[in-house]
VMD Tcl script that draws the C-alpha trace (Angstrom):
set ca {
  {130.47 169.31 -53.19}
  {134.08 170.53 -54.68}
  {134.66 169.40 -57.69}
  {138.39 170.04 -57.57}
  {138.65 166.86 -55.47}
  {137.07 164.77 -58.25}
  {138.85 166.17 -61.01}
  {142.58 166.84 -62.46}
  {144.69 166.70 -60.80}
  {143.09 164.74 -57.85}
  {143.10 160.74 -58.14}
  {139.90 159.76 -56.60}
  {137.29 156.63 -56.35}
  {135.15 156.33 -59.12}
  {132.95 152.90 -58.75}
  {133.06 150.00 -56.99}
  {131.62 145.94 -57.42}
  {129.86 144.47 -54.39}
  {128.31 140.72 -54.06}
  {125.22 140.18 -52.92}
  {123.10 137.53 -52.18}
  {119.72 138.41 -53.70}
  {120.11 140.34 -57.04}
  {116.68 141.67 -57.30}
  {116.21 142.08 -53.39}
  {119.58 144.33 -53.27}
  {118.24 146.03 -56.70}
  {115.15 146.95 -54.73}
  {116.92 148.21 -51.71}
  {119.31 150.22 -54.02}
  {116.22 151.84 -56.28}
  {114.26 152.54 -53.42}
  {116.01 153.86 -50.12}
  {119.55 155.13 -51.84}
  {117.83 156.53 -54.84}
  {120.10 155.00 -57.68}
  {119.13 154.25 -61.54}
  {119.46 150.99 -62.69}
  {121.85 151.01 -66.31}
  {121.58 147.58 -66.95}
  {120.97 144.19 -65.54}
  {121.84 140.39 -66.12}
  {120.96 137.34 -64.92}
  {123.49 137.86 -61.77}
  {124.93 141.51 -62.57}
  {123.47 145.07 -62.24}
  {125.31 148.40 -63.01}
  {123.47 151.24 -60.97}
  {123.60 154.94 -61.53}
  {122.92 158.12 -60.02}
  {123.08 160.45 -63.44}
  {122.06 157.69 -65.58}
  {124.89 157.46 -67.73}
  {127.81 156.04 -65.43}
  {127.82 153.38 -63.44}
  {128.78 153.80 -60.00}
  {127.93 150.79 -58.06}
  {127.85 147.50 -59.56}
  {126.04 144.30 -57.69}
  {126.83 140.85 -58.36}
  {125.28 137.63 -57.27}
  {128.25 134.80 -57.58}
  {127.44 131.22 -57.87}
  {127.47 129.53 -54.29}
  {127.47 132.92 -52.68}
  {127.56 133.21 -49.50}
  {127.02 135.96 -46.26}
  {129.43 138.29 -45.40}
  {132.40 136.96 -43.30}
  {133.30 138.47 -40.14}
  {137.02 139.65 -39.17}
  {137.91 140.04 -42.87}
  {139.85 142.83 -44.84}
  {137.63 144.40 -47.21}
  {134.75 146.88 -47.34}
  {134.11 148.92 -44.44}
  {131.68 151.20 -46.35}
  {131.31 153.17 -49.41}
  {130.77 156.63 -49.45}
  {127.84 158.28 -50.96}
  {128.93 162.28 -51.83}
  {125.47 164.48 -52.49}
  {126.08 167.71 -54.41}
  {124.95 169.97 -51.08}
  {123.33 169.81 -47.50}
  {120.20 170.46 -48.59}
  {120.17 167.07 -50.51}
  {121.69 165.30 -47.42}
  {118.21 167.02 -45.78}
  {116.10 165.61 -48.26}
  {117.24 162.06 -47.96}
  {117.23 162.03 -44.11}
  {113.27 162.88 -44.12}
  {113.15 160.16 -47.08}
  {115.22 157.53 -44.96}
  {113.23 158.51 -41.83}
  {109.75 157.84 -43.60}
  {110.65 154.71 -44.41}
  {111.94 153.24 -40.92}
  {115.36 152.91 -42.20}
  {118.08 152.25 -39.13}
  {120.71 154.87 -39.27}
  {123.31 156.10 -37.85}
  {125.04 159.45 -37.90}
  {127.77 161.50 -37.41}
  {129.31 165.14 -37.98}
  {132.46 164.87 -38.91}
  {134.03 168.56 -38.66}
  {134.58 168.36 -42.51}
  {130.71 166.75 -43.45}
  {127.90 165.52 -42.06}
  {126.84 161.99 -42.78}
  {124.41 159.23 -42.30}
  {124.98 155.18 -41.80}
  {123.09 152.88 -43.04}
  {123.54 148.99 -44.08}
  {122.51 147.12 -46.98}
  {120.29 144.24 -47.08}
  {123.59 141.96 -46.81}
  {125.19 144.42 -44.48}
  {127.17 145.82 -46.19}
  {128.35 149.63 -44.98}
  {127.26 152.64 -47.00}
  {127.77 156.36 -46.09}
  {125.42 159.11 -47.53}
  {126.83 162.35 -46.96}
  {127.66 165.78 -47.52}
  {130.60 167.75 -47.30}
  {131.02 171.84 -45.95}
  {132.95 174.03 -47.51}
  {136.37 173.12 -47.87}
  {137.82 176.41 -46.91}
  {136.49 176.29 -42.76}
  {138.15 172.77 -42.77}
  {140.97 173.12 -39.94}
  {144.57 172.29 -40.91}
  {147.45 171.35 -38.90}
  {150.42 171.39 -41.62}
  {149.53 168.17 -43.61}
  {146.82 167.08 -41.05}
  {143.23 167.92 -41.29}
  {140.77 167.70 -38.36}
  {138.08 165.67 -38.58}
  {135.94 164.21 -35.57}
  {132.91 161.85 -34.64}
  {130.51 164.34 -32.73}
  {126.79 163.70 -32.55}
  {125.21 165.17 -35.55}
  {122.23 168.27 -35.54}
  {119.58 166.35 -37.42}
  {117.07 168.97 -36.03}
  {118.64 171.20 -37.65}
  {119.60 169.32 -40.73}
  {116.23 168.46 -41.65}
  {115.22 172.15 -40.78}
  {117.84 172.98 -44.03}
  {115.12 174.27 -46.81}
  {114.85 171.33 -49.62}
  {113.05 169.99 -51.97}
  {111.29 166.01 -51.42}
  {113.64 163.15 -52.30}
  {113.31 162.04 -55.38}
  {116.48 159.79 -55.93}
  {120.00 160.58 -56.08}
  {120.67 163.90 -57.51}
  {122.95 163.52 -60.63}
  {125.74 165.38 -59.87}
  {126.06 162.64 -57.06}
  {129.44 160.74 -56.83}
  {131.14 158.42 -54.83}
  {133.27 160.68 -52.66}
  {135.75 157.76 -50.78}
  {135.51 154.24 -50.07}
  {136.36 153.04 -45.83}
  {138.57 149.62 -46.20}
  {138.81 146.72 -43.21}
  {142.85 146.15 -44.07}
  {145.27 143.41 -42.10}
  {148.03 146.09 -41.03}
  {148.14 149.76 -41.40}
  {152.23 150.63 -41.87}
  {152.15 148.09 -45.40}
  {148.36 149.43 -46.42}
  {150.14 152.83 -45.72}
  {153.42 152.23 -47.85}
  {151.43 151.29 -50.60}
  {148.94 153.72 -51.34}
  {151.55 156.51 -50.27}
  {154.73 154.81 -52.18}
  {152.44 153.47 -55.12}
  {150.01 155.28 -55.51}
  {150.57 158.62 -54.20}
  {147.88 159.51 -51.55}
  {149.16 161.44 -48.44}
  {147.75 160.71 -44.96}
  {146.01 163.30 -44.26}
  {144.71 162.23 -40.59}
  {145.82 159.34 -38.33}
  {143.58 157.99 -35.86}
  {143.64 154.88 -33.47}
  {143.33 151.97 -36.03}
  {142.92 153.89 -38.89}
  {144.08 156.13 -41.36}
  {142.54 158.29 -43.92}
  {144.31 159.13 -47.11}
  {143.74 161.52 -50.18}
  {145.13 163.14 -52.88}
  {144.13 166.87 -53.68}
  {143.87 168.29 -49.84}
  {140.87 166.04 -49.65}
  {139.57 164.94 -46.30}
  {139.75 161.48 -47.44}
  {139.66 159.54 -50.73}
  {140.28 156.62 -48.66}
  {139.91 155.29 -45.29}
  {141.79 152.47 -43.79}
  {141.71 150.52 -40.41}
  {142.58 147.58 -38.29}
  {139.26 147.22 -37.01}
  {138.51 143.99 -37.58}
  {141.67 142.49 -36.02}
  {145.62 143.33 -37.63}
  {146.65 140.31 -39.73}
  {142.86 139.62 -40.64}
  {142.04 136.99 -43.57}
  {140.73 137.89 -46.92}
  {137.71 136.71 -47.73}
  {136.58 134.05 -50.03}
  {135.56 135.58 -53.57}
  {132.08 134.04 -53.42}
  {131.73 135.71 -49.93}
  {129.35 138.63 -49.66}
  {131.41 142.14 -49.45}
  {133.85 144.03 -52.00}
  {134.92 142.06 -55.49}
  {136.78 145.81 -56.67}
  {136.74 149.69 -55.99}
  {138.55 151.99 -59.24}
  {140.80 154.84 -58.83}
  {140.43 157.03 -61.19}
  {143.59 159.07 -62.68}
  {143.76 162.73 -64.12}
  {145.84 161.50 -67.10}
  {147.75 158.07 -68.50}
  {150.97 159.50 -67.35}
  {150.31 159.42 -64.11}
  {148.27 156.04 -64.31}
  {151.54 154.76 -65.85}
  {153.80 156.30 -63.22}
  {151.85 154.57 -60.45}
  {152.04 151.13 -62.26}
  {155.76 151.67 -62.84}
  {156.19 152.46 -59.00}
  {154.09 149.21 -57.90}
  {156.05 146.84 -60.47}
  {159.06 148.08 -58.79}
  {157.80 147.41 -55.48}
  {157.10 144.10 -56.82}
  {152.99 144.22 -56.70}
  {151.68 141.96 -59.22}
  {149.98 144.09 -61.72}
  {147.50 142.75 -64.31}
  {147.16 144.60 -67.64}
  {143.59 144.96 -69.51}
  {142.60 147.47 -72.49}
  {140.14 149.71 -70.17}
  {141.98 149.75 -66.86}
  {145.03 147.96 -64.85}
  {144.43 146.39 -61.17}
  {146.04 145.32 -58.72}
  {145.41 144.33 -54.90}
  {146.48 145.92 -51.76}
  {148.67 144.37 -48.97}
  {145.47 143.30 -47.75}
  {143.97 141.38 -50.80}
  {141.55 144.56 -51.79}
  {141.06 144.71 -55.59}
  {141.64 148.21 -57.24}
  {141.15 149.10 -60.86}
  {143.30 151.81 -62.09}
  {141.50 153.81 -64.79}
  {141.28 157.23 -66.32}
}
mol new
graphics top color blue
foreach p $ca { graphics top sphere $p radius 0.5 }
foreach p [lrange $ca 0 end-1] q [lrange $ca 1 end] { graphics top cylinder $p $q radius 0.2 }
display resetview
């Protein structure tokens, strides 16, 4: 893991809020098989950890919630970054152990695993190679779907699974949006992230020379609805800025664009052409 892509003067994910249906049963799921800490907990609200100090993923059980809607905009899945391979090792033989369904992909630029959620909703864990064998075409970086050496991944010399290691972050989020040329004039016009690769459906956006801080696609059907709030899925994902001048820029840019931009003293958010919810912070 790079941290060059996760710091100044990158703009990157930092967090996101899913609803669930079962607090405690998603708590479980989230303590035991992905490895997080739990910060702190409510009645209907749990902030969960990997270093034990900042929350990364927060669950929330709405009133009346209910499952996940199909054919929406919203969260495809969220990406789980671990520090090195031999982590992404560790957690395979830990995820095998315990039956867990996965999927799983190399991706030219990483290697990652698939796995769902108790409400199905899509999570990545996965690690990234070294930055400097990722292939470039000019702007465009090459990134595939081949079928992934687990052999040889869980052959990588490691150390037992014991949780998420704490320099783990959330390295992009994967968005179900209604149309790709307005999700793509937004995040490039407002918020500055460059495509970086197009492929059928999607596209995948960073700032930085990332692979991706974001991915976006069409897969569910262009024009699809946003869900209800109460539904199952994504309430908000944050964007983290290097510094309030460029936080401010980007707000300036989306009020011009006329995007609706609510103001409050920790961060300012806003929603996507497809009705995704995005805290801008620092």
């Amino acid at each position: 893991m790079e941290k060059k892509f996760f710091n100044e003067p990158a703009t990157y994910v930092g967090g996101l809020s899913i609803n669930v249906t079962d607090l405690q049963q998603a708590i479980d799921f989230y303590q035991t098989v992905i490895g997080f800490q739990v910060l702190d907990k409510t009645e209907r609200t749990a902030r969960l950890s990997a270093n034990g100090k900042t929350a990364m993923l927060t669950l929330e059980m709405p009133e009346n919630v209910t499952e996940k809607e199909r054919r929406t905009t919203g969260l495809y899945h969220f990406a789980i970054l671990l520090p090195n391979r031999a982590a992404l090792s560790s957690f395979l033989e830990h995820a095998l152990k315990r039956g867990v369904q996965l999927g799983a992909a190399d991706h030219e630029v990483s290697e990652a695993l698939y796995l769902s959620d108790p409400d199905g909703n899509g999570i990545e864990v996965y690690s990234d190679r070294d930055s400097s064998g990722w292939n470039w075409n000019g702007d465009q970086v090459k990134m595939g779907t081949d079928p992934l050496d687990g052999d040889g991944l869980l052959a990588e010399e490691r150390e037992v699974w014991s949780g998420l290691p704490e320099e783990t972050i959330l390295g992009h989020i994967h968005l179900h949006v209604a149309n790709l040329k307005a999700s793509e004039t937004f995040y490039n016009q407002g918020l500055n992230f460059s495509v970086v690769t197009r492929y059928p459906g999607a596209l995948f956006i960073s700032t930085g020379d990332y692979h991706h801080h974001i991915g976006l696609n069409t897969w569910n059907g262009e024009g699809a609805k946003t869900p209800q709030p109460n539904r199952v899925g994504l309430n908000w994902f944050s964007l983290v800025f290097p510094n309030e001048n460029s936080r401010t820029e980007a707000v300036n840019r989306l009020i011009e664009a006329q995007v609706k931009v609510k103001t409050y003293p920790e961060y300012s958010e806003v929603k996507d052409p497809a009705g995704n919810t995005i805290r801008l912070t620092l």
